[in-house]
N, C-alpha and C positions, 0 to 999 in steps of 0.2 A: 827784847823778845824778837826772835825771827819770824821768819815764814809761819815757819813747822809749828812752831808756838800760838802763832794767830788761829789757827784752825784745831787746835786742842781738841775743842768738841769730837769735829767732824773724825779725828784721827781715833778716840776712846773710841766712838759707835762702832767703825770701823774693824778693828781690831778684837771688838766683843763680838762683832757679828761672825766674821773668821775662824774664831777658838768656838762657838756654839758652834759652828757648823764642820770643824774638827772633829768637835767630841762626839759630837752624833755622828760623822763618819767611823772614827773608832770603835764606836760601841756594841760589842759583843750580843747578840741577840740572843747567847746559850745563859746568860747570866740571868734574866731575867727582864717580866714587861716593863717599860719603861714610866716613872711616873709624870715626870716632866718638870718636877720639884727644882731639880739642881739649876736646869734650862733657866726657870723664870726667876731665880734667883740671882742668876751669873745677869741677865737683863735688867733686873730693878737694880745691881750692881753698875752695871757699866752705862745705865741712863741716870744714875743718879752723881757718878764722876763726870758726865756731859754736862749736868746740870750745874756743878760746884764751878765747873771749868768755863763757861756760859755767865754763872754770876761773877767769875773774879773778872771775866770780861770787859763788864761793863763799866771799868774804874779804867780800864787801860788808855783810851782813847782822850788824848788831850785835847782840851774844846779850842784850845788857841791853834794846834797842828793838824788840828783836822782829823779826820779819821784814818785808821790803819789800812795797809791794802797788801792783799797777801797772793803770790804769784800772777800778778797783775788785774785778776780775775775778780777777786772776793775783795770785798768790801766791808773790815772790820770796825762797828762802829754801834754806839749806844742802844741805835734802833734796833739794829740788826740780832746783835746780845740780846737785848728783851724779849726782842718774838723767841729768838731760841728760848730762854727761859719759860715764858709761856708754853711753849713747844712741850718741853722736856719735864714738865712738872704733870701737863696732862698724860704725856705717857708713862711717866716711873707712877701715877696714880693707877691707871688704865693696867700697868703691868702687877700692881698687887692684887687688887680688887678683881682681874680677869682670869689670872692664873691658873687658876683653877677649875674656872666654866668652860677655859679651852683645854686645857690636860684631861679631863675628864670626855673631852667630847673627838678628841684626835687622836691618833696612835705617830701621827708625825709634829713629834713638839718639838725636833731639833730642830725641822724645817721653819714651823711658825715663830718660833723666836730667833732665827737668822732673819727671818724677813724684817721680824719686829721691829727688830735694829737697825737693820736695812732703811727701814722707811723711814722711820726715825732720823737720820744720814740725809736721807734723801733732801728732808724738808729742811734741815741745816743748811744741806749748802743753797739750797731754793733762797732763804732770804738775806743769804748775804752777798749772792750773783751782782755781779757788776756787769757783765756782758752777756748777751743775749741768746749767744750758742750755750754758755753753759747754766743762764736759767732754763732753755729748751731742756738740755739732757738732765736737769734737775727734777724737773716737772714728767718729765718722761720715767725717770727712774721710780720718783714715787708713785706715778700712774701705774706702771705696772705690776711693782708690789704690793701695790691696794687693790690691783684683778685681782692678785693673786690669793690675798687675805679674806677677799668679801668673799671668794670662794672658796675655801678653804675646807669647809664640812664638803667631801667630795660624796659622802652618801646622803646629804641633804640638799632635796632639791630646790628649795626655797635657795640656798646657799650659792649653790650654782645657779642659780638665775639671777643674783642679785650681782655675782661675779662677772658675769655673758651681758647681764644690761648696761655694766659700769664697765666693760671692756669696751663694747658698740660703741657707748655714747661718748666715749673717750677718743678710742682712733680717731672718730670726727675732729673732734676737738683738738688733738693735738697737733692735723695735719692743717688747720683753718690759723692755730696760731703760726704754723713755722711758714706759711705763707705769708703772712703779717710783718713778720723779722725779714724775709726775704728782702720785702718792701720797700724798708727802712734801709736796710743794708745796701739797696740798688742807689734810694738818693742820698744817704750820706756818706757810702764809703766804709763806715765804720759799724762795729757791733755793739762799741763801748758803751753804755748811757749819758756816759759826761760829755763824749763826744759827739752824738747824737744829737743831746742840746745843743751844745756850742756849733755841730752845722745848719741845723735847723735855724738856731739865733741872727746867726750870721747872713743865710740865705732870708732870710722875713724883714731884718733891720728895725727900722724902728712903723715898718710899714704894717697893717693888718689883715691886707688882703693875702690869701694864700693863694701861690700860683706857681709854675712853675714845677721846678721837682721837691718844691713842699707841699704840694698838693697831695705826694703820695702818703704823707703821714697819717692823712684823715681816713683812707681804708684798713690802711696797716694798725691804726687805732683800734677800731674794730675789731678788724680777724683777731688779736692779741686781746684786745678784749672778750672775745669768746672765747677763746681757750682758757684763758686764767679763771670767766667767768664761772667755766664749769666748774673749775676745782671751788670755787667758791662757792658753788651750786647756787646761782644769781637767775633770776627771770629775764628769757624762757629758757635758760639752759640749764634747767636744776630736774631736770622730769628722770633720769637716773637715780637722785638722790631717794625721795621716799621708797618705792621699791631694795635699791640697795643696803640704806640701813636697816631695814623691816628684817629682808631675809639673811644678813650679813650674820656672823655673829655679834654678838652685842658688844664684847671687847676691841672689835674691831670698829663698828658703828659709831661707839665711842670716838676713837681719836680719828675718824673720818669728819663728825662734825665738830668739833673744837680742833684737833691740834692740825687739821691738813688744810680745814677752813683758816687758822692763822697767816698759814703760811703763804696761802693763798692770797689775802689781803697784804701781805706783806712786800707779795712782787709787785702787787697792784699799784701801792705806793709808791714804791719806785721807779716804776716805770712811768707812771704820770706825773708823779712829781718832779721827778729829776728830769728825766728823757724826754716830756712833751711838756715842758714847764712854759713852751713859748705858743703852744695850744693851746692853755686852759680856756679861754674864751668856746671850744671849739668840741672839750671833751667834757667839760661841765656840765651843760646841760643833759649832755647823752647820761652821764654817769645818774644824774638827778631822777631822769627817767627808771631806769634800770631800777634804783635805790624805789620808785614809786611804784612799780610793776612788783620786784621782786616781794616785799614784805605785805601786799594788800593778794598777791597771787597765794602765799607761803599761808597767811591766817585765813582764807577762806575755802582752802583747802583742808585745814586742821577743824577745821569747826566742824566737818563731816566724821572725824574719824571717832574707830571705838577701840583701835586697838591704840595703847599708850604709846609704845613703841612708835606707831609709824607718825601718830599726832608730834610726837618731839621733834622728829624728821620731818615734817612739815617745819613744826616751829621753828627749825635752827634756819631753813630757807625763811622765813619771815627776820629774823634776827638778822643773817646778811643784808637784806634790806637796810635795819638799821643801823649797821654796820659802814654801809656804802655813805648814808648818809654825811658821817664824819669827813668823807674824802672829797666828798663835793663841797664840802668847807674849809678843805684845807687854805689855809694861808700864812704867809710866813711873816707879814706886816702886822699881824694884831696887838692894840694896846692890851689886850686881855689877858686871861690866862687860857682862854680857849681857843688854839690854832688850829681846832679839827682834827690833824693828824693823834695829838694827844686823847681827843676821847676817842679816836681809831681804837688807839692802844690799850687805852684802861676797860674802853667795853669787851677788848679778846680778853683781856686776861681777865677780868668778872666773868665774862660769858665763860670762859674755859671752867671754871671750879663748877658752874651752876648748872651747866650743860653735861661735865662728867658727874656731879654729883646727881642729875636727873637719870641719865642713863645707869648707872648704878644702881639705885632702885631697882629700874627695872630687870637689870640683872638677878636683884634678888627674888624678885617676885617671878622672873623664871628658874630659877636656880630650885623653889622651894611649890610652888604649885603648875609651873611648867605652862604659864600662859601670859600672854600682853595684853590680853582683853582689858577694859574698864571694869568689868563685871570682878576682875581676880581683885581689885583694889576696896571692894565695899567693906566697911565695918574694919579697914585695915586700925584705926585707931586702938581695938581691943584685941588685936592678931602681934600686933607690933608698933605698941607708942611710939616710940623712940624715930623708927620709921615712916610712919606717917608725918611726923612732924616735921624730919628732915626733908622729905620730898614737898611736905606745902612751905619751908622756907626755899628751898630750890624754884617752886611754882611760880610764888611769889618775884623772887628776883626776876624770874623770865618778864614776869609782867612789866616791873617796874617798880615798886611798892620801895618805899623810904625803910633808910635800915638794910638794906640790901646791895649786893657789890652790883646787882641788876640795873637798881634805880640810878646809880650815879657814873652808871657807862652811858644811860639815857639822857641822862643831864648833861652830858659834856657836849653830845652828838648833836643833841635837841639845839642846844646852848650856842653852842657854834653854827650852824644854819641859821638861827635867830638874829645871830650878831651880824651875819652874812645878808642880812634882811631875805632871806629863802621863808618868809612867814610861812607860804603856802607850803612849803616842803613839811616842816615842821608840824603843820598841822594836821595834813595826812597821815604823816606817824602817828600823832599822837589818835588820832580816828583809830590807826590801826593798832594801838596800845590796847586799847577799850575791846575790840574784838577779839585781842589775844587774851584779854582778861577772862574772856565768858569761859572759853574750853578749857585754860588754866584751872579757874575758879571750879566746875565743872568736877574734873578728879577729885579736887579738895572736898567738894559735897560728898564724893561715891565716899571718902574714905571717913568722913567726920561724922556723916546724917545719916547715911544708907546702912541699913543692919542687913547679915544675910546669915542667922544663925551666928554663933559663937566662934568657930573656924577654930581648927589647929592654932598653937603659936608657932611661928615662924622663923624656923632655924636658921642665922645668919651669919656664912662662911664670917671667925672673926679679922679676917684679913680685906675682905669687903669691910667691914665694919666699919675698922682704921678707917680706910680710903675716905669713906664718906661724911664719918667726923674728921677728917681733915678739909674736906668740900665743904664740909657747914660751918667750920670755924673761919675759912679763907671769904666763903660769901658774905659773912656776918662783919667781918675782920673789914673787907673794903667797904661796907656799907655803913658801917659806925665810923669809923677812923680813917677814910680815904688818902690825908694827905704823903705819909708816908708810899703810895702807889704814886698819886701825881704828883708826885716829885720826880720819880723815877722815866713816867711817863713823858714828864713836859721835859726831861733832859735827853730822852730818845727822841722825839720830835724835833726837838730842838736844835740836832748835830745833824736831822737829815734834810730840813728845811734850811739851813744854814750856807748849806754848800748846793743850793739852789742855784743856777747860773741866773 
């Protein structure tokens, strides 16, 4: 397989984004309005060959020869394949179930599904960047197809506000990381990651004190730490996020907090693991804190809110929290089966089904009574069974609750700090488990206890529908039957901790 081969994916996104944005150039406006039908179809079409081309991926890479590497840049390899997988499943979900909240609410659907794709791309080549100019221009591309998307409703001003606070809080952020790379690139020479270690290594020896021009690694940490943090929306650089998924549209909110969150953790990993692997003494603890800040900031925030929407949006910043926590236990030496990097990966991809399948919901319940409030969710049990029931197994899993693809992302992450003797760390989670419970548990009451009159039943788009029985058979699926994921999981960790220098 060549080059051109290795990058599969990124070349289908590509090439669908092109032809939508063709066809809507061609499109005759004497014919008639447009529905936006064909658009989101040619998109679940060409996310869904990213995604075939993504799983035949992840067989390619020989664990004796290491991983593939495609015009010196990309970095083809088990890990990298699974995040896109994770990637690519939340958006070909996000593109059925959305279709039609956005076709209905824009008159520009050639546009929005060029970006869709676009962004889509974007986050492809994000996690498989080996060098650091072209994770910058990765991160930058999908930054500002995500202005572009959060704002998107141009006569809704929530819409546009949600665009303008995630544009602001971005420029910061992306000019704080390319300083960070600058950094790097002043004391080693190079952009590469592999080479980065190996100067770093080489300069520190078998010594611990950092000095000299490895001293500039320890700010450069940081600055690139902020930058990635934001796309992760990590404490304190997550204050864009609530605001932007609230007034975003919902399909877009969507794969802002699962698939652009993945992808985000994904450079995160890389970069720490591979590139500052001869710091960890040095970015551990910073990371630990972040992971402690972020999820006790993210559920004490939620605990205030009443509209559902933006409570999620809190919650997905408390979930990054838990999240991080896996990376500060990363290790490549464990007798176990828990090396951190692995419940990284199995908590995105639980989180990804239980996060689109919560957002979803809420899609519907704007779709059909045109509100996020708590108050639109009461006596939902006798408006729409079916419904309520998926949304309290989605609740659930956020929490944690056994049976759930939630509970045993938490176990991995938990599990691994433990074995890492991080007691305290693990503890605090679990504190902040319990406080995510009450505003989770919370909806669950409005919709199971709370009567408010008999309500309409609840018309629901059946293409939504799918989407979300596919979310509650995927949550259900990693939560009964995990091993088939960690398996998948501990062989993507496995080939990126592998080639650890």
């Amino acid at each position: 397989m060549g080059d051109l081969g290795y990058i599969a994916p990124e070349i289908i996104l590509l090439i669908g984004g092109l032809f939508i944005f063709c066809l809507d150039l061609a499109y005759d406006p004497g014919v008639g309005k447009k529905s936006g039908l064909s658009y989101m179809a040619l998109s679940a079409l060409f996310l869904t060959a990213a995604l075939v081309a993504a799983v035949l991926q992840l067989n390619i890479s020989d664990p004796e020869a290491g991983p593939k590497v495609a015009f010196s840049m990309m970095t083809i390899d088990n890990f990298g394949s699974f995040i896109k997988v994770t990637i690519f499943s939340g958006m070909v979900l996000t593109t059925i179930a959305g279709g039609r909240y956005m076709n209905r609410r824009s008159g520009n659907q050639g546009e929005f599904w060029t970006f869709f794709l676009m962004v889509s791309l974007a986050m492809s080549i994000a996690v498989s960047a080996n060098n650091l100019v072209l994770v910058y221009l990765a991160i930058e591309f999908l930054s500002i197809t995500s202005y572009m998307l959060a704002g998107f409703l141009r006569d809704n001003r929530r819409s546009n506000e949600a665009g303008l606070k995630y544009f602001l809080y971005g420029s910061i952020a992306s000019a704080v990381m390319l300083y960070g790379i600058s950094l790097l690139y002043g004391a080693t020479g190079s952009l590469y990651l592999h080479d980065i270690a190996a100067a770093f290594s080489e300069m520190l020896g078998e010594s611990t004190e950092v000095s000299g021009l490895a001293f500039a690694a320890l700010p450069a940490m940081l600055l690139i730490l902020a930058g990635l943090g934001f796309k992760a929306s990590l404490a304190p650089f997550y204050q864009w996020a609530p605001d932007t998924y609230d007034g975003s549209p919902t399909p877009v909110a969507t794969y802002l907090s699962t698939a652009s969150k993945a992808a985000a953790f994904a450079v995160l990993a890389r970069f720490f693991v591979v590139a500052m692997a001869s710091f960890e003494v040095n970015w551990v603890p910073v990371l630990a804190a972040f992971s402690i800040i972020t999820m006790t900031m993210g559920n004490l925030a939620a605990l205030r809110q009443n509209s559902v929407k933006r409570m999620i949006a809190y919650s997905s910043v408390a979930q990054a929290g838990y999240i991080l926590m896996g990376l500060v236990a990363v290790t490549s030496s464990s007798p176990s089966a828990m090396d951190g990097l692995n419940g990284v990966l199995l908590y995105l991809f639980a989180y990804l089904f239980t996060n689109v399948g919560a957002f979803l919901v809420v899609m519907a319940l704007e779709e059909t009574v045109d509100s996020t409030h708590i108050s639109a969710y009461r006596g939902l049990i006798k408006r729409a069974p079916w419904l309520a029931v998926m949304f309290t197994i989605f609740l659930l899993s956020l929490t944690g609750i056994p049976l759930t693809g939630g509970f045993f992302g938490k176990f991995y992450v938990f599990g691994a700090a433990i074995q890492r003797q991080y007691f305290w760390l693990a503890g605090i989670g679990a504190i902040n488990a319990g406080i995510a419970a009450f505003y989770y548990l919370r909806v669950v009451r409005e919709m199971f206890f709370t009567q408010e009159g008999e309500g309409e039943a609840l018309d629901v788009p059946m293409a939504l529908q799918t989407s979300l029985l596919i979310c509650t058979i995927a949550t259900l699926w990693i939560g009964v039957y995990p091993s088939a994921v960690l398996e998948w999981v501990s062989n993507a960790s496995g080939q990126l901790l592998s080639v650890v220098p």
